[in-house]
NUZA-736965 format. One record per residue (C-alpha): residue in one letter; x, z, y. Coordinates in steps of 0.05 Angstrom, whole numbers, padded with zeros to 5 digits. Each point is the difference from the previous one (the first is absolute). Layout:
REM residues N
FIVO res     px     pz     py
FIVO   A      X      Z      Y
...
***
This chain:
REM residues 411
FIVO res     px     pz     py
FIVO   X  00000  00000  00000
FIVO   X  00024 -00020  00077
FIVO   X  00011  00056  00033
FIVO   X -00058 -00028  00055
FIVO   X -00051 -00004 -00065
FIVO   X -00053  00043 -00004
FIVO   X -00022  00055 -00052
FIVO   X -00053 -00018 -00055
FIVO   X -00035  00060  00011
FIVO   X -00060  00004  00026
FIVO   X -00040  00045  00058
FIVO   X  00033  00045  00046
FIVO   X  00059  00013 -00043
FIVO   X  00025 -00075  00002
FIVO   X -00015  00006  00084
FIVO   X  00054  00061 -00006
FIVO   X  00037 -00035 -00043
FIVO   X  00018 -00057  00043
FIVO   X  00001  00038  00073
FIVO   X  00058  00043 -00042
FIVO   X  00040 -00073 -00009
FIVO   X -00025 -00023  00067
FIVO   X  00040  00067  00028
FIVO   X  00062 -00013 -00041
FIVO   X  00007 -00070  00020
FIVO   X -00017  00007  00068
FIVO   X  00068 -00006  00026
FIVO   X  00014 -00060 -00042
FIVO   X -00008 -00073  00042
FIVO   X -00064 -00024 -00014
FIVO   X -00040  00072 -00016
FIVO   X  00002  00028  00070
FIVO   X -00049 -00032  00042
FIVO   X -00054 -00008 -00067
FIVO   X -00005  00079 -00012
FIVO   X -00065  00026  00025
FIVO   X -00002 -00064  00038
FIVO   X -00059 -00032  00026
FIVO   X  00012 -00084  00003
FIVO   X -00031 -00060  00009
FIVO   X  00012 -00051 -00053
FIVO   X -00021 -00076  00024
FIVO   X -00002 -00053 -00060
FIVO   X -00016  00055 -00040
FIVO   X -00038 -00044 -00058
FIVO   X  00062 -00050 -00007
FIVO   X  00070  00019 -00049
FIVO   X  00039  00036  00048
FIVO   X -00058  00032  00045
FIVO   X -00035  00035 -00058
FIVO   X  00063  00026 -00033
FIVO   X  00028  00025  00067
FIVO   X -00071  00041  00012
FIVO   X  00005  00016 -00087
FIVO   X  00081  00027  00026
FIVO   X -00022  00033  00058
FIVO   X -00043  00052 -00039
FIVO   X  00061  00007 -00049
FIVO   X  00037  00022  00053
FIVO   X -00048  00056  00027
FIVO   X -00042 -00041  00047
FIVO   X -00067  00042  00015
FIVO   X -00037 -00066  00025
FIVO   X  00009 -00077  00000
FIVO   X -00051 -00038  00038
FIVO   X  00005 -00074 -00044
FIVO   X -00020 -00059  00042
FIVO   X -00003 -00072 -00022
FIVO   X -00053 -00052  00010
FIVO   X -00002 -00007 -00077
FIVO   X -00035  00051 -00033
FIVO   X  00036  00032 -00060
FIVO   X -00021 -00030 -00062
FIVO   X -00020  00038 -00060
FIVO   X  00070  00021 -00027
FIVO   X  00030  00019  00066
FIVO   X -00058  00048  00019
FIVO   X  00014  00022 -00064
FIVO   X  00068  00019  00008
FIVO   X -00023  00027  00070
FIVO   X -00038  00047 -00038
FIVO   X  00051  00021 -00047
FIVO   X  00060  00008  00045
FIVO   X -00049  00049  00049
FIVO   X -00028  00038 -00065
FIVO   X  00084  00008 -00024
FIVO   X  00030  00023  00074
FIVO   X -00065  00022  00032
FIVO   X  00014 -00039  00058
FIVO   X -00065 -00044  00036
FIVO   X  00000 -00075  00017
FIVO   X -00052 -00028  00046
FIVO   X -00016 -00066 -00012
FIVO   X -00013 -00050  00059
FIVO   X -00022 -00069 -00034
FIVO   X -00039 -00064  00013
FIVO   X -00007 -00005  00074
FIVO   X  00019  00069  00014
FIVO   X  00064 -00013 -00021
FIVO   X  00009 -00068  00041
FIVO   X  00063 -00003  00042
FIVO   X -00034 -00052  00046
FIVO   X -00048  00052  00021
FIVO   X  00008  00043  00058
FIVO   X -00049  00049 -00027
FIVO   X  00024  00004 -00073
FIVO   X  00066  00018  00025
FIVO   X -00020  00049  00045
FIVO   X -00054  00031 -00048
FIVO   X  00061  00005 -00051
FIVO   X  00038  00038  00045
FIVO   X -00056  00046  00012
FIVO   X -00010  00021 -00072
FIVO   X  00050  00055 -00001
FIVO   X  00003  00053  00067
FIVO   X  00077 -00019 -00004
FIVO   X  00041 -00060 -00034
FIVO   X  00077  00019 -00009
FIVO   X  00020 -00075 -00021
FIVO   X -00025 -00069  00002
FIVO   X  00022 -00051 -00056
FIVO   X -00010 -00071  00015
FIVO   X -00003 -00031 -00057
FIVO   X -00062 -00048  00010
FIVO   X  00014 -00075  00010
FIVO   X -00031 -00067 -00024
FIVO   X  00053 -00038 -00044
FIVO   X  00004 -00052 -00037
FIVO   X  00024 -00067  00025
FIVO   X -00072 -00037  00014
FIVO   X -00035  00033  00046
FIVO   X -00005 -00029  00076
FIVO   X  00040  00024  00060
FIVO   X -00052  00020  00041
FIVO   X -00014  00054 -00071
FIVO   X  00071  00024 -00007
FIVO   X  00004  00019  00073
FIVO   X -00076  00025  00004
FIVO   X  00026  00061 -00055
FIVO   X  00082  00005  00004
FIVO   X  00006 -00003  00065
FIVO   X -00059  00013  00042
FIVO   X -00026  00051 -00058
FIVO   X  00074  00034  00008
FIVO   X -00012  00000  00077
FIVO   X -00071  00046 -00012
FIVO   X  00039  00048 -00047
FIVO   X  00053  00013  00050
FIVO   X -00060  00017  00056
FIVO   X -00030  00039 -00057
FIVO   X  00053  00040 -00002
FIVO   X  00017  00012  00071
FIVO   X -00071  00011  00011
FIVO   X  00004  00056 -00060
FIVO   X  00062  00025  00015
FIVO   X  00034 -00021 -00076
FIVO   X  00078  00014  00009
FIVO   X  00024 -00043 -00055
FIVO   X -00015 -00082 -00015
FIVO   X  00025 -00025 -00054
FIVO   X -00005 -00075 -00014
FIVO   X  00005 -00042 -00048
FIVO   X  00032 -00066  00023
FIVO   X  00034 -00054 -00043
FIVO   X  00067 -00026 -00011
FIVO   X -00044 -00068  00016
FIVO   X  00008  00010  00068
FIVO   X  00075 -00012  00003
FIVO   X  00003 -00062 -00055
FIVO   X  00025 -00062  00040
FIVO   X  00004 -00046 -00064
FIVO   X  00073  00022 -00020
FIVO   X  00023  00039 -00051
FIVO   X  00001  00076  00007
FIVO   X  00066  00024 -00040
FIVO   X -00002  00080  00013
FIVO   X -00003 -00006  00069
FIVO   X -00019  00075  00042
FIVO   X -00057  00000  00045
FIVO   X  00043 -00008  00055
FIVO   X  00022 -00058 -00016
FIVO   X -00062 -00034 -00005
FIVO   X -00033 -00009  00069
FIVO   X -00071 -00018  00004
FIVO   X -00004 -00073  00007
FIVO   X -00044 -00036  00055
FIVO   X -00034 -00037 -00038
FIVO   X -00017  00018 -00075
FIVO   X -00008 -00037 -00071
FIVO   X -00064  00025 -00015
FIVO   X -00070  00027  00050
FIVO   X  00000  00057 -00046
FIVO   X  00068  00017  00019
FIVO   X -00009 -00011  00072
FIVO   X -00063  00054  00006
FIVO   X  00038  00047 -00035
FIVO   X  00060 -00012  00047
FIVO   X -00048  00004  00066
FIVO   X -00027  00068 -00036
FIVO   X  00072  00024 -00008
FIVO   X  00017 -00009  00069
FIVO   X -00063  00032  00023
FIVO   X  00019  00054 -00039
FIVO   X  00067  00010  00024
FIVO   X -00015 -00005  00073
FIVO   X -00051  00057 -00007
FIVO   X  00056  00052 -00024
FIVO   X  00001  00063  00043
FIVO   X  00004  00071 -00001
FIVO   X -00080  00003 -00007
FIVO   X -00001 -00055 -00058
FIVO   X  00066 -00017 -00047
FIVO   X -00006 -00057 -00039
FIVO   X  00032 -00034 -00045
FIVO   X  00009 -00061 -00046
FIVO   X  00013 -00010 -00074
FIVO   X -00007 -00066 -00044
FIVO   X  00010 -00003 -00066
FIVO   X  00020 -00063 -00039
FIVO   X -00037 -00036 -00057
FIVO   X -00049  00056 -00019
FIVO   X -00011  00016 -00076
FIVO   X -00040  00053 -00049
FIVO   X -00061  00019 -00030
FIVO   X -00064 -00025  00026
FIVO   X  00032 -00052  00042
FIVO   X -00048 -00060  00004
FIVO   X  00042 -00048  00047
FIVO   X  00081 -00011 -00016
FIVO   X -00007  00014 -00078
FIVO   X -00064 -00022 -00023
FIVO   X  00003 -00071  00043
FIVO   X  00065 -00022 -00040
FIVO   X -00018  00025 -00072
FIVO   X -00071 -00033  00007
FIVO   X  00039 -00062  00024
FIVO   X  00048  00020 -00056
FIVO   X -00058  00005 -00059
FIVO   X -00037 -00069  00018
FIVO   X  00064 -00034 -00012
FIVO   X  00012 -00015  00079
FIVO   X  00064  00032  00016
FIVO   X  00063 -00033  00013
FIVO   X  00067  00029  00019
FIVO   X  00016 -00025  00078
FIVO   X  00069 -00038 -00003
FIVO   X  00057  00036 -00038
FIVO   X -00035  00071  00006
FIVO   X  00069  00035  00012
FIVO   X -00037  00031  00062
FIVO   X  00005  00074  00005
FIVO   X -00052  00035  00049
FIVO   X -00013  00087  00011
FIVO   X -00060  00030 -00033
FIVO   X -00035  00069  00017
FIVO   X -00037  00038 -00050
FIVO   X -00064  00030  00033
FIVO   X  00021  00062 -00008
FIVO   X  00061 -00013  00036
FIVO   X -00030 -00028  00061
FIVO   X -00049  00054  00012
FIVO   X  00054  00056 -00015
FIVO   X  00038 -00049  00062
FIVO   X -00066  00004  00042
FIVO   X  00001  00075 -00015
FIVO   X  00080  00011  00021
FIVO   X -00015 -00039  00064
FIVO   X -00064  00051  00016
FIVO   X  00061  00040 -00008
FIVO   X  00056 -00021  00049
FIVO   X -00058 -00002  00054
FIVO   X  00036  00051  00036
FIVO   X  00026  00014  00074
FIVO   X  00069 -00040  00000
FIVO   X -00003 -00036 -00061
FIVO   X  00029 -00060 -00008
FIVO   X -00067 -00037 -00035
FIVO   X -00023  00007  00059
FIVO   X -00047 -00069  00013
FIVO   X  00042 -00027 -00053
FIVO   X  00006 -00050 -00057
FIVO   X  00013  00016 -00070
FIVO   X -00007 -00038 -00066
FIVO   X -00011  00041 -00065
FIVO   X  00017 -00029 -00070
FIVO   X  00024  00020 -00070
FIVO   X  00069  00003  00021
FIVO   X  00043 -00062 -00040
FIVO   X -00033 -00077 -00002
FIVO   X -00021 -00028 -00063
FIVO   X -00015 -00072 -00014
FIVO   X -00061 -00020  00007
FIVO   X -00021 -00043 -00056
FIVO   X  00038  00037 -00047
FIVO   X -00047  00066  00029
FIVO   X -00057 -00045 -00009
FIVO   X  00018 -00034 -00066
FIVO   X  00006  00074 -00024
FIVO   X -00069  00009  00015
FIVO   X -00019 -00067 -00026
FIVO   X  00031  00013 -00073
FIVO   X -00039  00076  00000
FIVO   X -00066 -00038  00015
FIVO   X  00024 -00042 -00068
FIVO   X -00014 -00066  00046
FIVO   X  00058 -00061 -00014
FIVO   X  00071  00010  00032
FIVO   X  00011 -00030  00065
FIVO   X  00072 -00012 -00021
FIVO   X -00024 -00049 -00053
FIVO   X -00051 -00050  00050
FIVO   X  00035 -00043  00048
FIVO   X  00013  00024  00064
FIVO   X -00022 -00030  00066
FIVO   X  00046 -00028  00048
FIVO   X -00002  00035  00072
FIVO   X -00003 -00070  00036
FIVO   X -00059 -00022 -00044
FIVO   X -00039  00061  00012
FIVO   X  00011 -00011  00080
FIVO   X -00023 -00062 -00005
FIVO   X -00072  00022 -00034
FIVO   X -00003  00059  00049
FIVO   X -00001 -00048  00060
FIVO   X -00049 -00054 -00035
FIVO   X -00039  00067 -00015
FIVO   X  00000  00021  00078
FIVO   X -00025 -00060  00014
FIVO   X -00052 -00004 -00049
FIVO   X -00014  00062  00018
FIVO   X -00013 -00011  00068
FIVO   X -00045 -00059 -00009
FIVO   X -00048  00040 -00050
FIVO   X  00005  00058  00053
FIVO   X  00026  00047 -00070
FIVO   X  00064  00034 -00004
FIVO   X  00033 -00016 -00061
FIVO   X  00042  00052 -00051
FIVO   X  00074 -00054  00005
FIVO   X  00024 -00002  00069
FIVO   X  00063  00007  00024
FIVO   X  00000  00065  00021
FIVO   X -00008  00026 -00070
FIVO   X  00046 -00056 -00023
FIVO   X  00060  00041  00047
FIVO   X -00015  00066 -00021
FIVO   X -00001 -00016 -00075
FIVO   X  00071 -00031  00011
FIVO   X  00042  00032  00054
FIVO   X  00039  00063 -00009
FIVO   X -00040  00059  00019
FIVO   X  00044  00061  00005
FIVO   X  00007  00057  00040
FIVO   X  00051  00057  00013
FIVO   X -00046  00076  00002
FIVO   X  00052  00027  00036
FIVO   X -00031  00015  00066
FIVO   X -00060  00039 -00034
FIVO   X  00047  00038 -00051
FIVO   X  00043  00025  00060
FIVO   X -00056  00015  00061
FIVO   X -00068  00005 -00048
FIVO   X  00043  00033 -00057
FIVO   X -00043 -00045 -00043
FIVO   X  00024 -00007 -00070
FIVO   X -00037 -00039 -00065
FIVO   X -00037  00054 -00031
FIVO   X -00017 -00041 -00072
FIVO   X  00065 -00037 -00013
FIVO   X -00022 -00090 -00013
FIVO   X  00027  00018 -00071
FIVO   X -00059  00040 -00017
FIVO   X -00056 -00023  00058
FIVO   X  00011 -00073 -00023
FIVO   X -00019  00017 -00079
FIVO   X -00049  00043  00015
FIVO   X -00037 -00057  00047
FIVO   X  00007 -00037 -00054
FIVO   X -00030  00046 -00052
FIVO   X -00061  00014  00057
FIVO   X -00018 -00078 -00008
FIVO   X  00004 -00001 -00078
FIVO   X -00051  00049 -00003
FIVO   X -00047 -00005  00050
FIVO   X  00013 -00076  00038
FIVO   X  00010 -00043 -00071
FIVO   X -00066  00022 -00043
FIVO   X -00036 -00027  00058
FIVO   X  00034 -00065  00010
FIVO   X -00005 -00010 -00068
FIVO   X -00064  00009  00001
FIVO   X -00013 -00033  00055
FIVO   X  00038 -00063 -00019
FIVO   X -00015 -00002 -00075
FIVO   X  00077  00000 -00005
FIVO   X  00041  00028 -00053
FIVO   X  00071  00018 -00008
FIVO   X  00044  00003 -00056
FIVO   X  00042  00051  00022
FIVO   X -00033  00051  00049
FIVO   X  00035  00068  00025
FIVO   X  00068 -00020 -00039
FIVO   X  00039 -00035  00059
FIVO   X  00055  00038  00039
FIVO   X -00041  00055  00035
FIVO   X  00041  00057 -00036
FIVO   X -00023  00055  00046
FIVO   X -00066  00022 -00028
FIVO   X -00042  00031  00050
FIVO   X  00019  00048  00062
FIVO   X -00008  00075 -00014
***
């Protein structure tokens, strides 16, 4: 068991239980700020937003006030349920159009749900590569702008947000580069990334005495229950569909979920008088790069689909070449289409980045080392993503669980 996991018990002996580790840990980057904490979680129905709030409540939280335009579904208000019956903690759930960051008055009702909010995470963003400008700005920009008034208005001394490494790409390759030495570009690869980057600035022009904020990205987000990154490449991967882009020698960071919410947690943390994360920038990973098709391959041969290694792969100028026809087809049917060169770039370049900023002025380290978060992913989707596809497909596999996942599940 982490030492942020909960007891099994039940009642008021678990809640003693875990305000007893909260206490011991509270000195410990990442555990100060969430003991007997009351926070505001936004994109609290999405991977990292719901296991940030779950974390939270680990860590001694008394209330988290979860807000996302998407309700939770059946499992997550299930684990809702659980992880307030194990630590005794409360969430407060803000959904549907209370929980709409284009709203004025959902944001300000959300504030209002708790006499006093010690931290605001800003997790809450529309992703994904096909939506329209006018969208992207509407919620990761303008949406940041009404949680930053939110939290003037309410007088919350700590913003944390979630930005993206995104908002620095300029089409190169990263090749562990710090922070520092990636300056926001003026013009940016992607409208996702150029939201997130007007939201980041926001953010870090608000810093003050009254409100310290900060930022922290993670890179290439993985685990259990995630229904984007993962899920998107072994579907792709199980129809048959999935090529390896060019020579597939590309190595990118990764960040287990865990991971990045311990790093939102340890920049709650160095919101201090005098820090030096002060309106900063900080990228969170698993520490070391791994290549990425050989990561996903991994995954591939566990889900016992056929081994990329063995089809042909696809050469990087004939995959531009669709991507543009694609634009343009794209834009005639007034549809954006999955291939475009965006993705094209990202599933090719080097993506790598040095942690060493966040490991020296958030004290951020990896809390589940890649060597057991990756496996464990991996066993997650065996059990409770493959049955379904399977089912949903009328697939079958001739070798299912035995690939290279040799981690068996987390503790």
């Amino acid at each position: 068991m982490f030492p942020w996991s909960p007891s099994k018990k039940k009642g008021p002996a678990a809640t003693n239980v875990a305000v007893q580790q909260a206490v011991v840990v509270a000195r410990e980057p990442g555990f100060g700020v969430a003991s007997k904490c009351t926070a505001l979680v936004t994109g609290s129905s999405g991977l990292c937003g719901a296991r940030l709030v779950e974390m939270l409540l680990e860590r001694g939280a008394s209330t988290v006030i979860a807000f996302d335009v998407a309700a939770p579904d059946a499992i997550l208000t299930q684990r809702f349920a659980d992880i307030q019956q194990t630590t005794g903690g409360k969430i407060i759930v803000c959904s549907g159009a209370a929980g709409d960051l284009t709203s004025d008055e959902a944001v300000k009702a959300a504030f209002q749900k708790a006499p006093k909010i010690d931290a605001c995470f800003h997790i809450g963003a529309l992703v994904g590569p096909f939506h329209d400008r006018d969208k992207y700005m509407a919620v990761n920009y303008h949406g940041t702008v009404r949680i930053i008034d939110a939290c003037k208005t309410f007088k919350v001394p700590k913003l944390v947000y979630s930005s993206s490494p995104s908002t620095r790409f300029t089409g190169k390759d990263v090749m562990g580069q710090r922070e520092d030495e990636l300056p926001m570009p003026t013009k940016w690869l992607a409208m996702y990334a150029e939201g997130k980057a007007h939201g980041e600035m926001a953010v870090s022009a608000a810093c003050c005495d009254d409100l310290m904020t900060v930022s922290v990205a993670p890179h290439q987000i993985y685990g259990p229950h995630d229904h984007l990154f993962l899920t998107a490449l072994l579907e792709t991967a199980g129809n048959e569909r999935l090529r390896i882009f060019g020579p597939g020698r590309n190595k990118i960071s990764v960040c287990y979920v865990d991971n990045y919410c311990h790093g939102l947690l340890c920049g709650a943390d160095a919101l201090v008088k005098d820090s030096p994360a002060l309106g900063q920038f900080y990228i969170v990973t698993d520490g070391e790069p791994v290549y990425f098709w050989d990561m996903l391959n991994e995954a591939i041969l566990a889900m016992g689909f056929t081994d990329l290694n063995t089809k042909l792969h696809l050469p990087v100028w004939l995959l531009y070449s669709i991507a543009y026809i694609a634009n343009v087809v794209g834009w005639m049917l007034n549809r954006k289409l999955k291939l475009n060169p965006f993705n094209v770039k990202m599933l090719t370049i080097h993506r790598y980045f040095s942690i060493e900023n966040a490991l020296r002025d958030l004290k951020y380290q990896p809390v589940v080392p890649h060597e057991k978060a990756w496996p464990s992913t991996i066993a997650w989707f065996q059990e409770h993503w493959l049955p379904a596809f399977l089912e949903k497909t009328g697939k079958t596999v001739t070798s299912s669980g035995t690939g290279t996942a040799k981690g068996g599940k987390m503790d």
